[in-house]
C-alpha distance (Angstrom), angle and dihedral (degrees) to the residues before:
residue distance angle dihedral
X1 . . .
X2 3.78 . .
X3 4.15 88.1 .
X4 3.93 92.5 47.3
X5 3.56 88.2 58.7
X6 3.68 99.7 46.5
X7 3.69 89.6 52.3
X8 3.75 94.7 49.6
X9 3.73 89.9 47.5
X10 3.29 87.7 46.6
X11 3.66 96.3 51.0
X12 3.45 88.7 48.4
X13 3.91 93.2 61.2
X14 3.67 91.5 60.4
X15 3.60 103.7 43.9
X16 3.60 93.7 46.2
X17 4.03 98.7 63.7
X18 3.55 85.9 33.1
X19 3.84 94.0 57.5
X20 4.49 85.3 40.2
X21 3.65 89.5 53.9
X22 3.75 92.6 44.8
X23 3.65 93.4 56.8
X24 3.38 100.8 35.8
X25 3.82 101.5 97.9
X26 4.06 93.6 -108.2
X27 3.72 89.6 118.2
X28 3.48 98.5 38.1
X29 4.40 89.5 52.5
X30 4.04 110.4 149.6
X31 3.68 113.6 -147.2
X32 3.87 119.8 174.5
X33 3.28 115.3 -165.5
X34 3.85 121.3 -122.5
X35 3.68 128.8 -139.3
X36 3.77 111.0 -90.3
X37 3.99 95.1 -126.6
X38 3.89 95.6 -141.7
X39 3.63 84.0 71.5
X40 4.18 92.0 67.0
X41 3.28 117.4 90.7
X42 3.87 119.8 -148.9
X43 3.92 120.6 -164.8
X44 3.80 109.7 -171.8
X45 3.45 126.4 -50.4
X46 3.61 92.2 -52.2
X47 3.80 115.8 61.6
X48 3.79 146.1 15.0
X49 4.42 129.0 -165.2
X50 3.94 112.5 -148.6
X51 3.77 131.8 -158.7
X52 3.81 103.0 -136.9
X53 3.82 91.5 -159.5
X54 3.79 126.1 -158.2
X55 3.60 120.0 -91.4
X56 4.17 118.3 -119.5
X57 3.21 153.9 -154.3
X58 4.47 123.6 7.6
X59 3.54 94.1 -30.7
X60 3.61 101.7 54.0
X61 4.21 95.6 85.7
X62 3.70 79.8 65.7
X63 3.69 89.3 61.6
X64 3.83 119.6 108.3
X65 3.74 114.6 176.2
X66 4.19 132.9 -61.4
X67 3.69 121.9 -84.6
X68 3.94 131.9 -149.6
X69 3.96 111.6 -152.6
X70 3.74 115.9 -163.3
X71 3.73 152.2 -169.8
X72 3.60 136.5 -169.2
X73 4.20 114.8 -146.1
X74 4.13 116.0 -171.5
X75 3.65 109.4 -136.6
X76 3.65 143.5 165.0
X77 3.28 103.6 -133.4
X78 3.63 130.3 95.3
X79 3.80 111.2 -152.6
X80 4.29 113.0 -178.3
X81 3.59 96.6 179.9
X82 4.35 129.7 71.6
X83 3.93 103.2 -69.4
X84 3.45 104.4 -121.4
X85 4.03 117.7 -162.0
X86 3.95 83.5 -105.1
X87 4.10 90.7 65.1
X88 4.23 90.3 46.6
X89 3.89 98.9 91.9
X90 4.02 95.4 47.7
X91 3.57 85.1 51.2
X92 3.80 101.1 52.9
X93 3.54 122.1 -22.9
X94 3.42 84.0 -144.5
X95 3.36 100.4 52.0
X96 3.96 88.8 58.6
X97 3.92 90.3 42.2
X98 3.69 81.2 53.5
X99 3.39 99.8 48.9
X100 4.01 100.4 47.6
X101 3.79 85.0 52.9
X102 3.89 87.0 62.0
X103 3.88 93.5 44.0
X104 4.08 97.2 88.6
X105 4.39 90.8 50.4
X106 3.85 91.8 46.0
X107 4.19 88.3 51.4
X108 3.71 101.8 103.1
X109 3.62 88.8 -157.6
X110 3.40 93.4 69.1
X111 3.71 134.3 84.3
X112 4.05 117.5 -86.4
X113 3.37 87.6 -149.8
X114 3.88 89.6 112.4
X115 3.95 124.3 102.1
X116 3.82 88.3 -113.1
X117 4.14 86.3 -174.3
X118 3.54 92.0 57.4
X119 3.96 97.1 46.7
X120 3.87 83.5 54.0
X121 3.63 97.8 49.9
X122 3.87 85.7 51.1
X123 3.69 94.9 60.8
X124 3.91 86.7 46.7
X125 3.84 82.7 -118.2
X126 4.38 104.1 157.5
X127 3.89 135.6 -157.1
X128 3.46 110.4 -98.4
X129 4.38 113.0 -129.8
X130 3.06 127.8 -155.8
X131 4.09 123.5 -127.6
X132 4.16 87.7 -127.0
X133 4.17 89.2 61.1
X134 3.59 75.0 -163.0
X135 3.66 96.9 78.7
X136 3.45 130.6 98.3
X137 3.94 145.8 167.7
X138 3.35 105.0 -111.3
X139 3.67 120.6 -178.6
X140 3.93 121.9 -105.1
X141 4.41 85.3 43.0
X142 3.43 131.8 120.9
X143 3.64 113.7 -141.9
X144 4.23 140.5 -177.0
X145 3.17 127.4 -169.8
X146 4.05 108.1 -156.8
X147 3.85 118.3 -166.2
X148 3.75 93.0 162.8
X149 3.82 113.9 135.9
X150 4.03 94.5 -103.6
X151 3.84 93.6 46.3
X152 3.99 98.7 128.6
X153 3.24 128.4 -98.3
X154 3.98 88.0 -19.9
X155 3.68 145.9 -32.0
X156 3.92 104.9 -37.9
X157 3.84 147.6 -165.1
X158 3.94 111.3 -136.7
X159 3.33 130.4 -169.3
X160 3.98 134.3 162.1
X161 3.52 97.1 -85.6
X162 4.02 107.6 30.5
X163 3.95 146.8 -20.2
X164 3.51 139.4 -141.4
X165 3.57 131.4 -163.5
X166 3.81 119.0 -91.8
X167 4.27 113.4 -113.8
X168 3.77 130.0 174.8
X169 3.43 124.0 -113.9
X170 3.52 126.9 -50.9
X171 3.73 86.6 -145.8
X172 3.86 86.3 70.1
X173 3.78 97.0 90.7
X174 3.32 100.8 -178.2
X175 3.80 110.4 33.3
X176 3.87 129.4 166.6
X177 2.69 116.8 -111.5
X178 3.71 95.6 19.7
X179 3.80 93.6 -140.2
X180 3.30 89.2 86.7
X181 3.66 100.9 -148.9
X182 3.78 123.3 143.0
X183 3.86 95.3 -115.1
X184 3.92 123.9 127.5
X185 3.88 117.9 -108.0
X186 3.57 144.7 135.0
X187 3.67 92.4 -95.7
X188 3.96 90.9 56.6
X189 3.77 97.3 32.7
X190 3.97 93.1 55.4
X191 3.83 120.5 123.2
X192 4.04 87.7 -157.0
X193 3.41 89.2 52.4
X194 3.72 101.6 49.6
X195 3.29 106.8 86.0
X196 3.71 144.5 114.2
X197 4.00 91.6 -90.2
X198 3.62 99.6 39.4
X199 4.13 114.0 22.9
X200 3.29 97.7 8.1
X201 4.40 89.7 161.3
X202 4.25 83.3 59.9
X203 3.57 137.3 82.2
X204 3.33 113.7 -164.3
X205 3.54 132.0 -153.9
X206 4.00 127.2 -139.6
X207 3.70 103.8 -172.7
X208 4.12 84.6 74.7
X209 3.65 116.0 117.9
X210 3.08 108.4 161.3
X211 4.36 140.5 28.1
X212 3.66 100.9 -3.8
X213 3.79 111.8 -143.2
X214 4.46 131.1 178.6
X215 2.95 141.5 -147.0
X216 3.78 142.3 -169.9
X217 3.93 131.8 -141.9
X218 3.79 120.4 -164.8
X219 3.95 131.2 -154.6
X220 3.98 116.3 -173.7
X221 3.49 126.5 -160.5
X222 4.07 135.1 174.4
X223 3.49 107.3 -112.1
X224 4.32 126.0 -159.6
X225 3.86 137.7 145.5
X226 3.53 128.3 -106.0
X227 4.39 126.5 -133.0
X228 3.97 83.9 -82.6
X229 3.98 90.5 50.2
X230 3.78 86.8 -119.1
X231 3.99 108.0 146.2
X232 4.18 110.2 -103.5
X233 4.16 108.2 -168.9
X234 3.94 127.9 -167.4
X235 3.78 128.2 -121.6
X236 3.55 96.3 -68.3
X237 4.14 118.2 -131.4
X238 3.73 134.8 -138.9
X239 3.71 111.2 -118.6
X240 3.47 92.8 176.8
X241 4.27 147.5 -123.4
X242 3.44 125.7 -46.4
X243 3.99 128.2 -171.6
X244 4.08 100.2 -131.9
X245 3.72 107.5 -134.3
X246 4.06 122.7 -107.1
X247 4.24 112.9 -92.8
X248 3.88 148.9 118.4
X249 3.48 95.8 -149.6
């Protein structure tokens, strides 16, 4: 009797952490891949192209689409050339603050455990929309994104088959001016208007006193569900500031 119950107990102990570890989600681990960033391509100051690369492997039919999160930073500072990370802080000292903040999420050596959404949303950083609400980035595209000063009529996304002008969030619900178009004004570049209730996408900057200039720096990220429909994100990548062109349109 005494050996009958040291094997059940015994059977017990293995069947028990087998049955935790079986439920435990290991199995069922969602990893969206990121965009490797040596893959953007950054002309000037002004525009960018992106590979939206296919998803792979068991966790891409979680996949959804890609997502570009944004923020606009008033400066005054006019910088032609690419903006390299050194040129950030004398742009907005926020914008570099900012930035370093996002540094540990964008390492790819680190663990994705992170609710990327949620360290976004911190950092008031927004999705960007599109004015066709139609659009979306699809994997397997190649997209730019063209803020330069002749882009027609406005700041657009491009890809091989269509574009549609670029628009700031729709979760913005107050936004000056309430085109919502990513062009430089006094409306947009306002330090009374940048706040929470107003411009909530801009941070403005009152040590300005002179031309008043913005600019916008993107993060994108691969975006899905999980089993429970809760939203999952990838690493997200820096593709980089842009000086938005001069208009009222």
């Amino acid at each position: 009797m005494k050996n009958l119950f040291f094997i059940f107990s015994k059977s017990l102990f293995i069947i028990i952490p087998a049955v935790i570890l079986g439920t435990c989600g290991i199995d069922d681990y969602i990893y969206l891949a990121p965009i490797p960033r040596d893959t953007i391509l950054v002309d000037l100051n002004n525009k960018v192209t992106i590979p939206l690369p296919s998803q792979s492997g068991a966790s891409a039919s979680y996949f959804r689409n890609y997502e570009i999160y944004y923020r606009i930073y008033v400066s005054g500072r006019m910088e032609l050339g690419t903006i390299e990370e050194g040129l950030l802080s004398s742009i907005s000292t926020s914008l570099y603050s900012d930035y370093s903040a996002m540094q540990p999420y964008t390492n790819v050596e680190t663990s994705t455990a992170t609710n990327v959404g949620t360290v976004l949303s911190n950092l008031k950083y927004f999705p960007l929309d599109f004015e066709d609400t139609n659009y979306e980035l699809r994997q397997n595209y190649t997209v730019t994104l063209d803020f330069s000063p002749t882009s027609v009529p406005e700041p657009s996304i491009i890809d091989p088959s269509r574009q549609s002008p670029l628009v700031r969030s729709s979760l913005v619900t107050n936004p000056a001016p309430n085109n919502r178009y990513f062009l430089n004004n006094a409306d947009l570049n306002s330090n009374a208007n940048a706040v929470a209730t107003r411009n909530a996408d801009v941070q403005g900057n009152t040590a300005i006193t002179a031309e008043r200039y913005t600019y916008v720096a993107l993060y994108i990220v691969a975006t899905g569900r999980d089993s429970n429909y809760s939203p999952i994100f990838s690493k997200p990548t820096f593709v980089g500031v842009f000086l938005l062109p001069d208009g009222t349109r």
